[in-house]
C-alpha positions in Angstrom: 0.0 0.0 0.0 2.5 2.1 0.7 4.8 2.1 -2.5 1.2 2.2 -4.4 0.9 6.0 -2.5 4.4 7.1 -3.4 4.2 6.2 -6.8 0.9 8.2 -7.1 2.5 10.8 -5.1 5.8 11.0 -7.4 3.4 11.1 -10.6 1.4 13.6 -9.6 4.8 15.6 -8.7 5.8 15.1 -12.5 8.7 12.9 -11.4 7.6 9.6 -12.9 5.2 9.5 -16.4 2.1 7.3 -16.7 4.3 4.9 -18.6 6.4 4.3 -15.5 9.4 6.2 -17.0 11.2 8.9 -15.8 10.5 12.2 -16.5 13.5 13.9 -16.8 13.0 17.8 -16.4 14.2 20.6 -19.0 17.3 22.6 -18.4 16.1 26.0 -17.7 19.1 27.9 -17.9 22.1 27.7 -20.2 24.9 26.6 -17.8 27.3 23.7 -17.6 25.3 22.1 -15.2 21.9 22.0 -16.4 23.2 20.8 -20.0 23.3 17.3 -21.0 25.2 15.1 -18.8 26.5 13.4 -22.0 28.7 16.4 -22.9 31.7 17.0 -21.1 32.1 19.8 -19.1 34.7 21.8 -21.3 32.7 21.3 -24.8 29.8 22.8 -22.8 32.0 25.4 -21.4 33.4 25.8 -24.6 29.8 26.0 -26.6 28.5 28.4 -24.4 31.6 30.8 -25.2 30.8 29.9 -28.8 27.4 30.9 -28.3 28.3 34.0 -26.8 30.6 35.3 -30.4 33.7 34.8 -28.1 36.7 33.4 -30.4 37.1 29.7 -29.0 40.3 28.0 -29.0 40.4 24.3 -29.5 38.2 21.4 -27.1 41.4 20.4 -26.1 42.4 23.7 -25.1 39.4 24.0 -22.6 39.8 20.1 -21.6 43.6 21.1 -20.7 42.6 24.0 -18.8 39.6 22.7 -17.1 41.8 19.8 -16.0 44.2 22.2 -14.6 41.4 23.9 -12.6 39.7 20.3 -11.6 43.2 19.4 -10.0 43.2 22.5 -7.8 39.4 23.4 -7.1 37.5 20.9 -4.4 34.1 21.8 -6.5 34.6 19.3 -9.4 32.6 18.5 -12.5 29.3 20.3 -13.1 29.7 22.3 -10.2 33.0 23.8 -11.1 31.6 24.3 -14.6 29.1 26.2 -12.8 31.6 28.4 -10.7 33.4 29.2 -13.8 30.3 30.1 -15.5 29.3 32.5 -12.5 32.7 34.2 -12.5 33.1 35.0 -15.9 28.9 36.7 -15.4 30.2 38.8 -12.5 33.2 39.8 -14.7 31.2 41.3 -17.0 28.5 42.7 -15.0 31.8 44.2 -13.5 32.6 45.8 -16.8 35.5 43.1 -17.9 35.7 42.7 -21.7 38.4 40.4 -22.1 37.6 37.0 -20.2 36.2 34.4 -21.9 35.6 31.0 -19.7 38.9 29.3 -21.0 40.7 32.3 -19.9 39.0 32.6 -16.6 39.7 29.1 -15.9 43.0 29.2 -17.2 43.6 32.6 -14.6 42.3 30.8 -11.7 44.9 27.7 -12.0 47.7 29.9 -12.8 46.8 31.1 -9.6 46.5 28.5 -7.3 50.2 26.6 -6.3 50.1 22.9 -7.4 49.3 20.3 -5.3 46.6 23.0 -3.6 43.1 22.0 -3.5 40.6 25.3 -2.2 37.3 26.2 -3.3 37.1 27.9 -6.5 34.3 30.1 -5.7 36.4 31.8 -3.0 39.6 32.0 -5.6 37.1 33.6 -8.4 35.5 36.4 -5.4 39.1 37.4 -5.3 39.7 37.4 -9.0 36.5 39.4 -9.6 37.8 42.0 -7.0 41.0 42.2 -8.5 40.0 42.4 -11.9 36.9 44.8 -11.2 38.4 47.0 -7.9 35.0 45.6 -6.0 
C-alpha cells in the first residue's frame, strides 16, 4: 500500500510519467550544469563561449585547462563548470571585456600553487575583486 501511494505521489509531482518512465525535467538555464550530462564539461564550457561570439580556442584547449582547474578546485565536474560560469557573469557585470571561460579558468589555475586543493568560488570572489576594484 505504501509504494502504491508514493508512486501516485511522485506522478502527480511530474517525477515519474504514466508509462512508469522517468521524467526527466528541462534545463532551464544555459549553464554547464543544467546541459546534457552526456557532454563534457569543457565542450559545454566551450559551446556556451561559442554561443556567446567569443573566439574559441580548441576542445582540447578548454579540456587542458579545465583539467588544470579540476586538480586544484575541491568543486569538481558540473559544479566547477558552474563556478566558472558564475565568475566569468560577474566579470562582465563588472565591466570586464576580455575574459572568456577558457581564460577565466586558465587565470584561476595559474593562480593556485600545485598540489593545492581550495574552493574555487572563494579564488574567483578574489579574481573578480581584483579584476573589477570591487
Amino acid at each position: 500500500m505504501a509504494a502504491v501511494v508514493v508512486f501516485v505521489g511522485l506522478a502527480a509531482l511530474g517525477a515519474i510519467e504514466d508509462s512508469g518512465k522517468e521524467n526527466t525535467p528541462k534545463p532551464t538555464k544555459s549553464s554547464p550544469s543544467a546541459a546534457s550530462p552526456a557532454v563534457p564539461v569543457p565542450q559545454q564550457l566551450r559551446d556556451l563561449d561559442v554561443a556567446a561570439g567569443v573566439h574559441a580556442d580548441s576542445e582540447g584547449a578548454y579540456e587542458a585547462a579545465f583539467t588544470a582547474l579540476s586538480s586544484r578546485c575541491t568543486e569538481q565536474g558540473a559544479h566547477l563548470g558552474g563556478e566558472v560560469d558564475a565568475i566569468l557573469g560577474l566579470l562582465q557585470k563588472g565591466g570586464v571585456r576580455d575574459e572568456s571561460r577558457l581564460t577565466v579558468m586558465q587565470h584561476l589555475a595559474d593562480s593556485i600553487s600545485a598540489g593545492t586543493r581550495i574552493g574555487c568560488a572563494d579564488a574567483g570572489s578574489v579574481y573578480v575583486t581584483l579584476r573589477t576594484g570591487h
